[in-house]
N, C-alpha and C positions, 0 to 999 in steps of 0.2 A: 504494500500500500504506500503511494504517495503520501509527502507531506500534506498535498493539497487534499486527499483526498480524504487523511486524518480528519482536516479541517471540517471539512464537508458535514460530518457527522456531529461536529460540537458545534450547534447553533450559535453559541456564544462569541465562536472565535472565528473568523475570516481572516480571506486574502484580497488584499485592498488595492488596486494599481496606484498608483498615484505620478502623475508628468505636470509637469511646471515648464512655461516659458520662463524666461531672464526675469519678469516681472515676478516672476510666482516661487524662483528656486530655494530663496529664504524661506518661506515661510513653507513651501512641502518639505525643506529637511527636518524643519520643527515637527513638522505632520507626523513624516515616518519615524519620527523618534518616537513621539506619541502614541500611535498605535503599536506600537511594540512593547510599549510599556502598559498599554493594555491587555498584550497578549497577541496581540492580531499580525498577522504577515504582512507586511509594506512590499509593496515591487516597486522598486525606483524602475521609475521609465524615461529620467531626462527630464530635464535639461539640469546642470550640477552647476551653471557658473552665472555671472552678470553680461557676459557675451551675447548681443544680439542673437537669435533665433525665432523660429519662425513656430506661431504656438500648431498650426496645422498638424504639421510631425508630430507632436507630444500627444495631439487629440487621438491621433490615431492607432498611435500606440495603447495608449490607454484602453481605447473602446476595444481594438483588437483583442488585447486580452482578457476583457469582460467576455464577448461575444463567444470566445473560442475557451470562455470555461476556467483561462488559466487563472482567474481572478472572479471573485463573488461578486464586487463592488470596485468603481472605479472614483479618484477625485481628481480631478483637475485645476489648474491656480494658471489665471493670467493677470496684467494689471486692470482691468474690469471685469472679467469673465466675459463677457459678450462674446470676445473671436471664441473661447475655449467652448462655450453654449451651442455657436451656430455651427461650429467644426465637429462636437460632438453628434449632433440631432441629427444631424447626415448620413447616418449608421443606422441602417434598418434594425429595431431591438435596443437599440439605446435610447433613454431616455435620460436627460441630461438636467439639472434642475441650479439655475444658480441662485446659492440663496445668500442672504446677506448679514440673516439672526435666528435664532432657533425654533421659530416659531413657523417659516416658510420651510426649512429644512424637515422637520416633521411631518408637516401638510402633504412636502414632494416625496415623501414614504409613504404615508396613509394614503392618500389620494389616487398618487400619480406611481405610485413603486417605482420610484426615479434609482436607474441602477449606476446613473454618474452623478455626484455632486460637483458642483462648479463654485470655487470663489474667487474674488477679488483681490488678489494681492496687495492690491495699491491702495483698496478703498477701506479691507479690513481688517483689524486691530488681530493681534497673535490669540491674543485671550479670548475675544468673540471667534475669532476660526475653530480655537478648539472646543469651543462649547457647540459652535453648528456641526460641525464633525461629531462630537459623544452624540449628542441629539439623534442626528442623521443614522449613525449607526445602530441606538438604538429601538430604532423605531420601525413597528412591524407596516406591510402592506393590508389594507381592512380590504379588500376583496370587495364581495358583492355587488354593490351600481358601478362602483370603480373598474373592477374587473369588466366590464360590459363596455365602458368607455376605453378602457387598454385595447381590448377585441377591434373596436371600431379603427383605431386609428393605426394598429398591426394592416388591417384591411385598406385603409387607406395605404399607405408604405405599400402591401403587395401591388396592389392595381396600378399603384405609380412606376412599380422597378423598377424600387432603391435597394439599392443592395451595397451590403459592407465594402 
């Protein structure tokens, strides 16, 4: 048995992707340190320095290894979130949620089962990230009308063919 696949079985603990632009690399080493000190498995995906970079690459990385299983949960940091938002939701199966305080980060669990969270690098303080991050982590999907509206818009994505 894989590590990952340990994981799998202990609902508590996951593997987290997490990629950062040059905007976001400070505050996802803080992240990965974080969840580790949780317990939970960090995948650095990039980017490690202040050197311009292009957040596109990180997004795809990220989602990729949501999509392909090697990862439960994805996060992504740019200086707004918006490119990391609109780079993510381009992945057919990703749903990308960028939230700002713990209370939109929740909602995009309950709601939405947003399986990438997105922050701000630039916009959010270290102490509010990791409280939207605990939050987000642990907060289940409530299914039922929800799941009907997930169905609907899987459905959209097929008829349009978007694919990863």
């Amino acid at each position: 048995m894989t590590k990952f696949q340990a994981l799998i079985y202990d609902k508590n603990l996951m593997v987290v992707a997490v990629g950062a632009d040059h905007a976001g690399a400070e505050l996802k080493g803080a992240l990965l340190e974080l969840l580790r000190h949780w317990g939970h498995e960090g995948l650095d995906m990039g980017t490690t320095g202040q050197a311009p970079v292009d957040y596109p690459d990180f997004a795809q990385q990220v989602c990729r290894a949501v999509l392909q299983g090697r990862a439960h949960r994805g996060v992504l940091i740019c200086g707004t979130g918006i490119g990391m938002s609109i780079a993510a939701n381009r992945f057919q199966g990703i749903r990308a949620a960028l939230c700002h305080e713990p209370l939109s980060a929740r909602l995009s669990r309950l709601h939405n089962d947003a399986n990438v969270l997105v922050l701000a690098g630039r916009l959010i303080g270290r102490a509010m990230a990791e409280e939207v991050l605990r939050v987000w982590l642990q907060s289940p999907f409530e299914g039922g009308r929800h799941q009907r509206r997930l169905e609907k818009i899987a459905a959209f994505e097929e008829a349009l063919g978007k694919k990863p």
